[in-house]
Residue frames as a rotation matrix with the C-alpha (Angstrom) as fourth column:
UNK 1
-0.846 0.097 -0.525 -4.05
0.521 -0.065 -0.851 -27.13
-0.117 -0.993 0.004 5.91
UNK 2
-0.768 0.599 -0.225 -6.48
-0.428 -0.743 -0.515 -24.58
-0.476 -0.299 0.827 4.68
UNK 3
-0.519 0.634 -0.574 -8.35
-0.596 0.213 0.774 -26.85
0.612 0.744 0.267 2.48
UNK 4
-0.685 0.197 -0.702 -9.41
0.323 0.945 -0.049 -29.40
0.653 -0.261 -0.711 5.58
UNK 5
-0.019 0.897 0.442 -12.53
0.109 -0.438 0.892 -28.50
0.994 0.065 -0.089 7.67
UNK 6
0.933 -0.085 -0.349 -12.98
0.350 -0.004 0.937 -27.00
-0.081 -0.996 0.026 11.33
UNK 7
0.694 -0.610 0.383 -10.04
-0.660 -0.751 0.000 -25.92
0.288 -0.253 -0.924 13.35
UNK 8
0.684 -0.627 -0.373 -6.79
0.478 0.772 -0.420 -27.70
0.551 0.109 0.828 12.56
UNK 9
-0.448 -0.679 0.582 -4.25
-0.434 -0.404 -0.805 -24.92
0.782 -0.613 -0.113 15.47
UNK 10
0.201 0.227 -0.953 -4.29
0.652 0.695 0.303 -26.77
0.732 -0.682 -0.009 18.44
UNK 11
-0.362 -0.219 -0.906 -5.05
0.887 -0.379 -0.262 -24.52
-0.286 -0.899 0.332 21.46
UNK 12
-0.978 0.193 -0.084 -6.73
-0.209 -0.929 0.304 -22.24
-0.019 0.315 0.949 19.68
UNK 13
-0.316 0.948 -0.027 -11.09
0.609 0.181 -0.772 -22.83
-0.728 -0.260 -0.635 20.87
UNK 14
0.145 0.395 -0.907 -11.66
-0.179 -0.891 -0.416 -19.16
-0.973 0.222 -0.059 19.49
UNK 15
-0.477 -0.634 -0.609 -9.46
-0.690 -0.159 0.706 -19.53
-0.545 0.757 -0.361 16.11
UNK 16
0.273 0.526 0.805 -12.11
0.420 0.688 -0.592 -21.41
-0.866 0.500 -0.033 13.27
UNK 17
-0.697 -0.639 -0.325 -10.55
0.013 -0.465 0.885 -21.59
-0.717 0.613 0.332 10.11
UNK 18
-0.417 0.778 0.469 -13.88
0.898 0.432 0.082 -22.23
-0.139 0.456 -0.879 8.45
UNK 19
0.622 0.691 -0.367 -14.87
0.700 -0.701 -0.133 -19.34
-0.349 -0.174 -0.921 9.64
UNK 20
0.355 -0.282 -0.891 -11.89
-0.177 -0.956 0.232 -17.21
-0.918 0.076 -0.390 8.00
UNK 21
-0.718 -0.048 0.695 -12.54
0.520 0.627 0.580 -19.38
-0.463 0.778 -0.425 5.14
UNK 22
0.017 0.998 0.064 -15.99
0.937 0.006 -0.350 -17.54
-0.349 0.066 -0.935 4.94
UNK 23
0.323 -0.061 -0.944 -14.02
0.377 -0.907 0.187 -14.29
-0.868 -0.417 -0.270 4.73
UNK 24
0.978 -0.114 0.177 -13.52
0.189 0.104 -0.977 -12.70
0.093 0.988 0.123 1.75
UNK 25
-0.131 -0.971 0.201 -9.37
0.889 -0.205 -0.410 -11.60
0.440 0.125 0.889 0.61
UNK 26
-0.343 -0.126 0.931 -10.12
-0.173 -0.965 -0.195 -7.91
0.923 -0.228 0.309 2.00
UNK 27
0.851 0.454 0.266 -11.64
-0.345 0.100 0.933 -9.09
0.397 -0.885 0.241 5.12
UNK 28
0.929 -0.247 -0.276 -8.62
0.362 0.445 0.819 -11.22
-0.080 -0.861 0.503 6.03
UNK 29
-0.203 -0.910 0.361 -6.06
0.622 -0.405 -0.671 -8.93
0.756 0.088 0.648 5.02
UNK 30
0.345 0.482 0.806 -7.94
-0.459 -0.662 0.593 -6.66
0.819 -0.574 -0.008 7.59
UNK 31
0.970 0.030 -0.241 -7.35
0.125 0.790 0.600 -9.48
0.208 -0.612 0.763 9.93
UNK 32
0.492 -0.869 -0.043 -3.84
0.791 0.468 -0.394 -9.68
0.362 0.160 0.918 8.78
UNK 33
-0.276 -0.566 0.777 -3.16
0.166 -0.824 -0.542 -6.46
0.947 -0.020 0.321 9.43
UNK 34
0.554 0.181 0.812 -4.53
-0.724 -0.377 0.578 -6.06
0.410 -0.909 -0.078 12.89
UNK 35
0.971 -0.214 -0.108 -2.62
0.237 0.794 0.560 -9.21
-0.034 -0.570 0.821 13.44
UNK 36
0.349 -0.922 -0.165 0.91
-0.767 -0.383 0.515 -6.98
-0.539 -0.054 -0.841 12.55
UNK 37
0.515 -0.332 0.790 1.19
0.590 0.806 -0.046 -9.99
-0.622 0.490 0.611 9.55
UNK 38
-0.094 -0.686 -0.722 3.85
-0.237 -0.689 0.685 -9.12
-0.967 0.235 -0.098 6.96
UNK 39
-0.840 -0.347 -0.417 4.06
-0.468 0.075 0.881 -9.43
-0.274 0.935 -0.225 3.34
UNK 40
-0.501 0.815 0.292 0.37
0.336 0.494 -0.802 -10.54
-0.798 -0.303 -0.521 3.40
UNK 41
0.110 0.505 -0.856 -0.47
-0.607 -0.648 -0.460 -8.28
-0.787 0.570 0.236 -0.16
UNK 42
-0.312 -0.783 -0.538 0.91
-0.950 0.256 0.179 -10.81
-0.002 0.567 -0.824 -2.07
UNK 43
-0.916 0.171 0.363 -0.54
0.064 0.955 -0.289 -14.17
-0.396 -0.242 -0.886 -0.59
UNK 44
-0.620 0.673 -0.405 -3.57
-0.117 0.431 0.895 -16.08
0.776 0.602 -0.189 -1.72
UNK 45
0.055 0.858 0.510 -6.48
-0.634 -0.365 0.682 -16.81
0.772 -0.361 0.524 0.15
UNK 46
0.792 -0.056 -0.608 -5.71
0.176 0.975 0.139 -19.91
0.585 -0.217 0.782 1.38
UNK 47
-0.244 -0.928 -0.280 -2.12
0.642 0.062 -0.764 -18.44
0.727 -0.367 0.581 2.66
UNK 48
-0.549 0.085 0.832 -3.88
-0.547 -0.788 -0.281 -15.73
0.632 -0.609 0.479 4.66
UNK 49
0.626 0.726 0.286 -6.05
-0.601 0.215 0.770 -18.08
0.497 -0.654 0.570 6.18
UNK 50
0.532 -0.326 -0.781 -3.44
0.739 0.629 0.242 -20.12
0.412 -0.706 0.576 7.42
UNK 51
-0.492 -0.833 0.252 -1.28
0.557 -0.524 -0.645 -17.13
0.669 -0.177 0.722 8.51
UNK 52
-0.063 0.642 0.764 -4.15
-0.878 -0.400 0.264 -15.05
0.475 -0.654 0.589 10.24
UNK 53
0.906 0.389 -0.165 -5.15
-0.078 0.538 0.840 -18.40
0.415 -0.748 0.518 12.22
UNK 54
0.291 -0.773 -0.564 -1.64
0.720 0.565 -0.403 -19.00
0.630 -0.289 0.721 12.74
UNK 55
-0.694 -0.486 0.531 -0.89
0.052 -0.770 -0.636 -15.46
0.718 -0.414 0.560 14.05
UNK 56
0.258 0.684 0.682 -4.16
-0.691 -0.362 0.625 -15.44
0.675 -0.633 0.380 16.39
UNK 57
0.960 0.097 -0.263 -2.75
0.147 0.625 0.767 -18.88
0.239 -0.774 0.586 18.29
UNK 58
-0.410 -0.837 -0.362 0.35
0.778 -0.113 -0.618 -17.25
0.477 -0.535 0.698 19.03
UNK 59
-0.024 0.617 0.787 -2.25
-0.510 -0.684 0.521 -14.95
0.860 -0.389 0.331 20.72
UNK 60
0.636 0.765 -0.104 -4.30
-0.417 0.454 0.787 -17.30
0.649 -0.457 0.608 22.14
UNK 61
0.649 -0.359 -0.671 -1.32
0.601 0.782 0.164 -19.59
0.466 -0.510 0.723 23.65
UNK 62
0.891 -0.390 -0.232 0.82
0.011 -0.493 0.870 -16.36
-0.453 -0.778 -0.435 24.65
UNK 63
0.343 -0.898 0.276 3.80
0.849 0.422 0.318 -17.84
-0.402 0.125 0.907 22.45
UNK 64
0.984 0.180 -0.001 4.50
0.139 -0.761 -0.634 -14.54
-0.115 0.623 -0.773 20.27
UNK 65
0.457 -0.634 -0.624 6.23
0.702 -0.173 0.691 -13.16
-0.546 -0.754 0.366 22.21
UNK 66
-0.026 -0.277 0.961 6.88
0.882 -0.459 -0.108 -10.16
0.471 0.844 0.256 19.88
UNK 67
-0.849 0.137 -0.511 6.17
0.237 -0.765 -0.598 -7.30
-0.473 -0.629 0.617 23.10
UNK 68
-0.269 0.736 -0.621 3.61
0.023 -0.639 -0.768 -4.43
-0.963 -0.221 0.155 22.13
UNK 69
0.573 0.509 -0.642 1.39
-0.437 -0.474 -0.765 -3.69
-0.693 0.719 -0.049 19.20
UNK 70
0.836 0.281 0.472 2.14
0.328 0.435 -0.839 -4.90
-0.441 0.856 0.271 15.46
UNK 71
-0.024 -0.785 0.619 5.13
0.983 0.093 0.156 -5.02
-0.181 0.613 0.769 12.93
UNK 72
-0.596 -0.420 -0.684 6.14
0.016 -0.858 0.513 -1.60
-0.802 0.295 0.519 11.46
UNK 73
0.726 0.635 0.264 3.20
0.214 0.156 -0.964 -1.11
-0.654 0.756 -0.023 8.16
UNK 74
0.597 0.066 -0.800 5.99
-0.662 -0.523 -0.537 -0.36
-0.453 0.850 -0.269 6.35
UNK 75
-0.703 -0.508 0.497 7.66
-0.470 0.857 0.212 -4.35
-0.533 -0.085 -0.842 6.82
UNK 76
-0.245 0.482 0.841 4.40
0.524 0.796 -0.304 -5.17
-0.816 0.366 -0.447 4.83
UNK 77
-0.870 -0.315 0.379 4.58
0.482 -0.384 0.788 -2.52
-0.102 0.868 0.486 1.84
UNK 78
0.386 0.908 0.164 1.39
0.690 -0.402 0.602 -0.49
0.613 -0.119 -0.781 2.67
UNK 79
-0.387 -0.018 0.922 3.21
0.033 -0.999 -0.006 2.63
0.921 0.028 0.388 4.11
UNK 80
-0.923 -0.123 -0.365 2.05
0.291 0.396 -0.871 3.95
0.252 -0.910 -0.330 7.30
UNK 81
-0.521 0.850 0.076 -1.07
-0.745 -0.410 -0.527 4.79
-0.417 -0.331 0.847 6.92
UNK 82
-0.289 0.227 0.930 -1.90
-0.170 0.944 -0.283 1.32
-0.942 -0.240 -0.234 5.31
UNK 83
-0.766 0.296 0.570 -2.16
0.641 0.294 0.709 2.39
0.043 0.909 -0.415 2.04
UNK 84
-0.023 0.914 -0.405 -5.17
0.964 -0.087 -0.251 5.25
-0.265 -0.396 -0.879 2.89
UNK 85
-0.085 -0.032 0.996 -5.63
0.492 -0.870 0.014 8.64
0.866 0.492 0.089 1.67
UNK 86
-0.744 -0.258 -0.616 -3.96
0.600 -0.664 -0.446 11.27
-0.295 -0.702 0.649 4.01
UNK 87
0.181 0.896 0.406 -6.77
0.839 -0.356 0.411 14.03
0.513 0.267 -0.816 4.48
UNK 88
-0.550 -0.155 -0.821 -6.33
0.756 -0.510 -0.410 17.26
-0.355 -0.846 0.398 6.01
UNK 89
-0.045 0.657 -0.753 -7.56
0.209 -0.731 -0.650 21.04
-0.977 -0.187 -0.104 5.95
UNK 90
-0.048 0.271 -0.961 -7.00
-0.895 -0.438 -0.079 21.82
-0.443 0.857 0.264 2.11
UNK 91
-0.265 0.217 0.939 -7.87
0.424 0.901 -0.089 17.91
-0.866 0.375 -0.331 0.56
UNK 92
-0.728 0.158 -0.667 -8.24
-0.591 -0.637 0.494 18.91
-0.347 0.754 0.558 -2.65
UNK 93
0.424 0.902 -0.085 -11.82
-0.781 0.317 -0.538 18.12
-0.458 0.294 0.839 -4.93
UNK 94
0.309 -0.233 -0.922 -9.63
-0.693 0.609 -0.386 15.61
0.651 0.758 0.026 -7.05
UNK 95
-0.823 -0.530 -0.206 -8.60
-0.308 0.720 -0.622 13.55
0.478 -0.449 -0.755 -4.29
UNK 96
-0.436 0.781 0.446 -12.30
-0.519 0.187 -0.834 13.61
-0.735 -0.595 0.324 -2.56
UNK 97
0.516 0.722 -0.462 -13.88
-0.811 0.238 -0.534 11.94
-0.276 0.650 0.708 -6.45
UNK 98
-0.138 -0.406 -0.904 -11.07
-0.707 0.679 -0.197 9.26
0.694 0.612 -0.380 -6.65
UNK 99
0.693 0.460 -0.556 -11.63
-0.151 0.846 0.511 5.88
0.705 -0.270 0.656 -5.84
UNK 100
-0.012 -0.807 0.590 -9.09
-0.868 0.302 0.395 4.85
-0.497 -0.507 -0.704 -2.70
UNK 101
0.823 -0.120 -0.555 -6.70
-0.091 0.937 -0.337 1.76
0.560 0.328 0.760 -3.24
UNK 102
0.695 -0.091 0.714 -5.66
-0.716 -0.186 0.673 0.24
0.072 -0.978 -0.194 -0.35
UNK 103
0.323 -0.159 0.933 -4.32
0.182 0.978 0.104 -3.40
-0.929 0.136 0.345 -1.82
UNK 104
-0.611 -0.651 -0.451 -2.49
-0.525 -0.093 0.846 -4.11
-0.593 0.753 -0.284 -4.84
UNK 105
-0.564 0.692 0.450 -5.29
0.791 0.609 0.055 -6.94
-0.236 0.387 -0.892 -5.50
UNK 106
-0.149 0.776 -0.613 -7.98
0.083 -0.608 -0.789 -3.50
-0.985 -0.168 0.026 -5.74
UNK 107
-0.611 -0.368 0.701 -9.20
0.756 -0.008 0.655 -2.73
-0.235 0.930 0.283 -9.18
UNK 108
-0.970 0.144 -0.198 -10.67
-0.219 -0.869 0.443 0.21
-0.108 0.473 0.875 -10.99
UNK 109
-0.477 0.875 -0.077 -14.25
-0.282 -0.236 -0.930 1.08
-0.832 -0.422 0.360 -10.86
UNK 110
0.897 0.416 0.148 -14.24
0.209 -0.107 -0.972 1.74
-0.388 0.903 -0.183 -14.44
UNK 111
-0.027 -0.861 0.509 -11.89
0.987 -0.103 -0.122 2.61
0.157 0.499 0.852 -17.17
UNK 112
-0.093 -0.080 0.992 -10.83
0.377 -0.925 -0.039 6.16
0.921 0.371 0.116 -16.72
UNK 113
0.754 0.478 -0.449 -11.33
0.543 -0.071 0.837 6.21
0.369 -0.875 -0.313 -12.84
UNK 114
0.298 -0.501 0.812 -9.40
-0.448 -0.825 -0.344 8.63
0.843 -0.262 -0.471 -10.76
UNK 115
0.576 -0.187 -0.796 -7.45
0.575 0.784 0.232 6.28
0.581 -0.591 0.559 -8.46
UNK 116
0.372 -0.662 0.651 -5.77
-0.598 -0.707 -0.377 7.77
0.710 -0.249 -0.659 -5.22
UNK 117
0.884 -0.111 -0.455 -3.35
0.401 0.681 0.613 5.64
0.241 -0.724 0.646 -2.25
UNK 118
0.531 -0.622 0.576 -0.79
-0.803 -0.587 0.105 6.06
0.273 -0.518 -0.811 -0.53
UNK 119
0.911 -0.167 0.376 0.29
0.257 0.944 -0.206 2.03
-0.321 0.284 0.903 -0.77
UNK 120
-0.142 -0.894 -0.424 4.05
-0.706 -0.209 0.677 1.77
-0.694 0.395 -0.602 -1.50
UNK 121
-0.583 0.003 0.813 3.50
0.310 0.925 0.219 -1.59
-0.751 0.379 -0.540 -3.20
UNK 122
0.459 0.845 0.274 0.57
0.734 -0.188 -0.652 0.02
-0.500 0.501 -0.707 -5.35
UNK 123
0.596 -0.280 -0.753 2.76
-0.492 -0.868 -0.067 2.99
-0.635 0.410 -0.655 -6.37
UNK 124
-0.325 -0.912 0.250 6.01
-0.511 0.392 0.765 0.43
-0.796 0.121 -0.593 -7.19
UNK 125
-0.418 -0.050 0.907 3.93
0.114 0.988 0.107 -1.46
-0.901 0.148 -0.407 -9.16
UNK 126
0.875 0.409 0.260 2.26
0.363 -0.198 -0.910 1.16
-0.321 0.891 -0.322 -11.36
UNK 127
0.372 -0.791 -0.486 5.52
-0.738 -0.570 0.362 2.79
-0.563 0.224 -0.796 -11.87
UNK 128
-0.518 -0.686 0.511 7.82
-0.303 0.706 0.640 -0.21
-0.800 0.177 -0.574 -12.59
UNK 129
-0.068 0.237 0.969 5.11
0.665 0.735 -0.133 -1.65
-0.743 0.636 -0.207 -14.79
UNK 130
0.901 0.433 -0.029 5.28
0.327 -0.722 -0.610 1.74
-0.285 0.540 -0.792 -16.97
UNK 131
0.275 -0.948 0.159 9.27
0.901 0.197 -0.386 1.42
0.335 0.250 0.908 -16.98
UNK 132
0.439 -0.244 0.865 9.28
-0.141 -0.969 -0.202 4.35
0.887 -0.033 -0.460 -14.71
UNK 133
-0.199 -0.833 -0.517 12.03
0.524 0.355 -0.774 4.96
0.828 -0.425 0.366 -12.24
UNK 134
0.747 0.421 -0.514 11.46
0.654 -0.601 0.459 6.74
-0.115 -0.680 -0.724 -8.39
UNK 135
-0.076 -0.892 0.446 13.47
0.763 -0.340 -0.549 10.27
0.642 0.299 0.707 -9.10
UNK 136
0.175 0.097 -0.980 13.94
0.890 -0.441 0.115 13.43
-0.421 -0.892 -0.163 -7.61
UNK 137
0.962 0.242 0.126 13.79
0.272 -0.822 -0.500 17.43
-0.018 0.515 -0.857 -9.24
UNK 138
-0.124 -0.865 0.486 17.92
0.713 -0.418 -0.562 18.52
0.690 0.277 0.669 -9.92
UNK 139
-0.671 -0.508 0.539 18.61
0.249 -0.840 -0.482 21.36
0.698 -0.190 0.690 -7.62
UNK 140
0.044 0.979 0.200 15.61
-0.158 -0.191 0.969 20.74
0.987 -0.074 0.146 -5.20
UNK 141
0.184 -0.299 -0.936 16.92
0.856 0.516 0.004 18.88
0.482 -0.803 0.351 -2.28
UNK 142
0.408 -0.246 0.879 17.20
-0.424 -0.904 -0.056 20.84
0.808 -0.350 -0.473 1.27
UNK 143
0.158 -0.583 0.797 20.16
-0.878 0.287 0.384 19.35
-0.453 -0.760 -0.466 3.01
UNK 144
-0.938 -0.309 -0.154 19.96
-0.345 0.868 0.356 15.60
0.023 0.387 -0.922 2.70
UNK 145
-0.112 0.946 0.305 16.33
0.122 0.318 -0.940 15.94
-0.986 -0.068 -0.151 2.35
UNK 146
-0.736 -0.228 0.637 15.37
0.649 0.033 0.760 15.16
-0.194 0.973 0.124 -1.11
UNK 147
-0.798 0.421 -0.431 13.36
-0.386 -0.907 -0.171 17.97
-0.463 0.030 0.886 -2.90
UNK 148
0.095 0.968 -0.231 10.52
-0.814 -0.058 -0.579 17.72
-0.574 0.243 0.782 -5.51
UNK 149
-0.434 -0.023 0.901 9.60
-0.065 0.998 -0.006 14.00
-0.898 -0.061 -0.435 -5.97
UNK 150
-0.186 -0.079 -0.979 9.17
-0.972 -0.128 0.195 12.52
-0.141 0.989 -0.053 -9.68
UNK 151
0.257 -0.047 0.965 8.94
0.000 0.999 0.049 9.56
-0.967 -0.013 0.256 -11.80
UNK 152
-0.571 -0.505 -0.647 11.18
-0.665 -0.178 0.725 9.30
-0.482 0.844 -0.235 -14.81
UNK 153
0.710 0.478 0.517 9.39
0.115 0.645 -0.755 7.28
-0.694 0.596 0.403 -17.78
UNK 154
-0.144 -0.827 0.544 12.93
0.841 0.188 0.508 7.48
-0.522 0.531 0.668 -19.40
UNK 155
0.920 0.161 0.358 12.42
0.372 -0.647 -0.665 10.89
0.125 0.745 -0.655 -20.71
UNK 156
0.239 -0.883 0.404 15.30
0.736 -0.107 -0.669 12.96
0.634 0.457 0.624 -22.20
UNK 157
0.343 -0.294 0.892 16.53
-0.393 -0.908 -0.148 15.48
0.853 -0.300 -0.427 -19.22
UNK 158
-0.465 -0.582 -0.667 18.94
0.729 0.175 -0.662 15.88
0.502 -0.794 0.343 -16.86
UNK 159
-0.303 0.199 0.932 16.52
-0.741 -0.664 -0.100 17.89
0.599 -0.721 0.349 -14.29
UNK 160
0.843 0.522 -0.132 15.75
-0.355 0.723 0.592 14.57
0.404 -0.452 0.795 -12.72
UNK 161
-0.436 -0.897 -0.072 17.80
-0.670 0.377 -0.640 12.48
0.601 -0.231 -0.765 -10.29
UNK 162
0.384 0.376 -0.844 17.23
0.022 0.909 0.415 8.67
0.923 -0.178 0.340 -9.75
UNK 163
-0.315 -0.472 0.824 16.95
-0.854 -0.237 -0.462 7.95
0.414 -0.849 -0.328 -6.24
UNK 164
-0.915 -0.050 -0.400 16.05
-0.002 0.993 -0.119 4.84
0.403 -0.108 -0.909 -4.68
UNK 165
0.040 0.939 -0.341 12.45
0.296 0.315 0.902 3.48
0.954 -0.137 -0.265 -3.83
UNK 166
-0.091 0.022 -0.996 13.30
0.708 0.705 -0.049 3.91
0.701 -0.709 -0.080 -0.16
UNK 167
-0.740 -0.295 -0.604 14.03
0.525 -0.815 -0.245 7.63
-0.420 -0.498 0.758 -0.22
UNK 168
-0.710 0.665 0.230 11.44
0.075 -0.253 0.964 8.12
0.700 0.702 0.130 -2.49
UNK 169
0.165 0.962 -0.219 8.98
0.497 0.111 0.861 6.67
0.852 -0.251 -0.460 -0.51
UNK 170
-0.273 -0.094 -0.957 10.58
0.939 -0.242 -0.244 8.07
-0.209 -0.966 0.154 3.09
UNK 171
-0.844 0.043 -0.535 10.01
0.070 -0.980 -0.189 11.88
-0.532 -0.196 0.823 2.06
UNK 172
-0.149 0.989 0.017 6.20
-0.234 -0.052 0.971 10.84
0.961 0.141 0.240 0.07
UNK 173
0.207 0.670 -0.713 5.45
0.736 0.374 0.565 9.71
0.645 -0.642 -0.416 3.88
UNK 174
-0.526 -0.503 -0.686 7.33
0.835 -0.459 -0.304 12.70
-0.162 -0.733 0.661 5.78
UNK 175
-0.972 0.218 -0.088 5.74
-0.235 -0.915 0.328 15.11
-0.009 0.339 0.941 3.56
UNK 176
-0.494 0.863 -0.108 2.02
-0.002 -0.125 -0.992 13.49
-0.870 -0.489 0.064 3.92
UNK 177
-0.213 0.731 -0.649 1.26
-0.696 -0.579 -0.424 12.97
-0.686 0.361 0.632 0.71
UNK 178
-0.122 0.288 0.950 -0.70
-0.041 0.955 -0.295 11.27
-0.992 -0.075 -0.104 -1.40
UNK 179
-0.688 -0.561 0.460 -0.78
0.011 0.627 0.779 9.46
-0.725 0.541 -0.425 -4.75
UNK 180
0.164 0.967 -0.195 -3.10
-0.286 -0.143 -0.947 10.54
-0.944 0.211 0.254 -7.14
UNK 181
-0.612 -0.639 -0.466 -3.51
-0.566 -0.057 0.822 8.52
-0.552 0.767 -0.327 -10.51
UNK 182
0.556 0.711 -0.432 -4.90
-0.808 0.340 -0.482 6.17
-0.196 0.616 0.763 -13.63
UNK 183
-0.111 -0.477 0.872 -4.32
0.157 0.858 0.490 2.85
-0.981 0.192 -0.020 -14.94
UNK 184
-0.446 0.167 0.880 -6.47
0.865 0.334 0.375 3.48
-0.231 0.928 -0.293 -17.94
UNK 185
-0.785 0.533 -0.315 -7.73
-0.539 -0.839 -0.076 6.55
-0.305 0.110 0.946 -19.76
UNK 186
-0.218 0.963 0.155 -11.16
-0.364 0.067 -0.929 6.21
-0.906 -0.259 0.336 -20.63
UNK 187
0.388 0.570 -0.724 -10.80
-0.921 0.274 -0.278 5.09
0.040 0.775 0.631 -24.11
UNK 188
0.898 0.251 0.362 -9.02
-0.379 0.859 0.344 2.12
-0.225 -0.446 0.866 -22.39
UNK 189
0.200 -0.973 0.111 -4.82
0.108 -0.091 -0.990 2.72
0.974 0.210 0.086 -23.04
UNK 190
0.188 -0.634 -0.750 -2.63
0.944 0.328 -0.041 2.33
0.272 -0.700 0.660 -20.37
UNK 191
0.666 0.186 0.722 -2.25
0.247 -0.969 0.022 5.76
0.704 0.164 -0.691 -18.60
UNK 192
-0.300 -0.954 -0.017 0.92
0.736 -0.220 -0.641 7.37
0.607 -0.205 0.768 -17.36
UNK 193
-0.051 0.032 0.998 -0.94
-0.515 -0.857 0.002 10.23
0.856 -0.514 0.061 -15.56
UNK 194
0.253 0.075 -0.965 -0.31
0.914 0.310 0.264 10.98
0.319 -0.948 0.009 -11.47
UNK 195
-0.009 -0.457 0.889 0.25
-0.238 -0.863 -0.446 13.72
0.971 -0.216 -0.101 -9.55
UNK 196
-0.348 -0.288 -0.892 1.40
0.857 0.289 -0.427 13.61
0.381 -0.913 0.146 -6.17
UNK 197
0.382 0.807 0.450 -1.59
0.019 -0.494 0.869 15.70
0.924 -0.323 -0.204 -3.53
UNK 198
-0.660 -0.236 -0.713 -0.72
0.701 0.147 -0.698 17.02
0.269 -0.961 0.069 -0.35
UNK 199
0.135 0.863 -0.486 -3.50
0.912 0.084 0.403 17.52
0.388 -0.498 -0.776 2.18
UNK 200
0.401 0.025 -0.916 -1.70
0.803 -0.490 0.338 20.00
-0.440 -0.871 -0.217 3.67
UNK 201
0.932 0.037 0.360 -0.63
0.305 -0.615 -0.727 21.97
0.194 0.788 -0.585 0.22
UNK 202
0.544 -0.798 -0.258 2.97
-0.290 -0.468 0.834 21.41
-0.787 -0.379 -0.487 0.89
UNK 203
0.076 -0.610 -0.788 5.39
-0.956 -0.269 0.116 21.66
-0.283 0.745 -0.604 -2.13
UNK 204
0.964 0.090 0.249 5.16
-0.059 0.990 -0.128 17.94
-0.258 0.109 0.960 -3.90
């Protein structure tokens, strides 16, 4: 469908897939996302263009029928702020010199770049690919809120406690904060450093 010229959604005047052929992958994930598309980090170029045209002619024809405003951002693994550095009165200087990453597809400026997001999918994926697990500090937790967030890389101690990606990520969005890390150090190794920044300089 995306490979044939002009506009193949019937009922849809406005909706030229040529034209969101022309668009680059960050342009029509933009798309996607104002269109409330899920799971759209993942797809190819070709799948977003048929999904974004598809999602504008259930505009265009009324058919949706989904009620108000867009999917939940966190049904498409970008968190609720879409994957954006949270900002507030104390931002700290390390979070104002790192590159944002908004998209798993995003890549480093350079080796050695200071990378910050706020992307679940972008955290899961440096973690997991570093064989590191989402944990939680031993004796932190207040109530059934979990306390000071981690990531085990299988080191030896029991001050950690594995918790699941979901609680992980539900108290990194309650608490506002954001993701601050490397792929590579600068002489070009794989790089385990992160720390976890909160705008508002509340306990990580």
């Amino acid at each position: 469908m995306a490979d044939e010229p002009g506009n193949q959604t019937p009922n849809t005047p406005d909706v030229s897939e040529t034209d969101l052929r022309g668009m680059t992958v960050d342009e029509l994930r933009e798309e996607a996302r104002q269109e409330g598309l899920p799971g759209t980090s993942g797809m190819r170029k070709a799948e977003l263009v048929d999904a974004v045209a598809e999602a504008k002619q259930g505009h265009a024809t009324g058919s949706d029928g989904s009620g108000d405003g867009p999917e939940d951002p966190d049904e498409v693994g970008a968190g609720p702020d879409g994957g954006r550095i949270r900002t507030g009165p104390e931002t700290s200087k390390s979070l104002k010199y790192s590159q944002e990453i908004t998209s798993p597809d995003e890549d480093p400026e350079r080796e050695g770049r200071s990378l910050a997001t706020t992307h679940h999918e972008v955290i899961k994926q440096w973690a997991e690919s570093r064989g590191a697990r989402p944990a939680a500090v031993e004796g932190t937790d207040h109530g059934d809120h979990l306390g000071v967030l981690r990531l085990d890389f299988n080191e030896d101690t029991d001050k950690l406690r594995h918790v699941s990606w979901d609680e992980w990520f539900r108290t990194f969005d309650e608490r506002r904060l954001n993701f601050v890390y490397q792929e590579q150090r600068k002489d070009g190794k794989q790089s385990n450093f992160f720390i976890l920044e909160s705008p508002d300089r509340e306990d990580a």
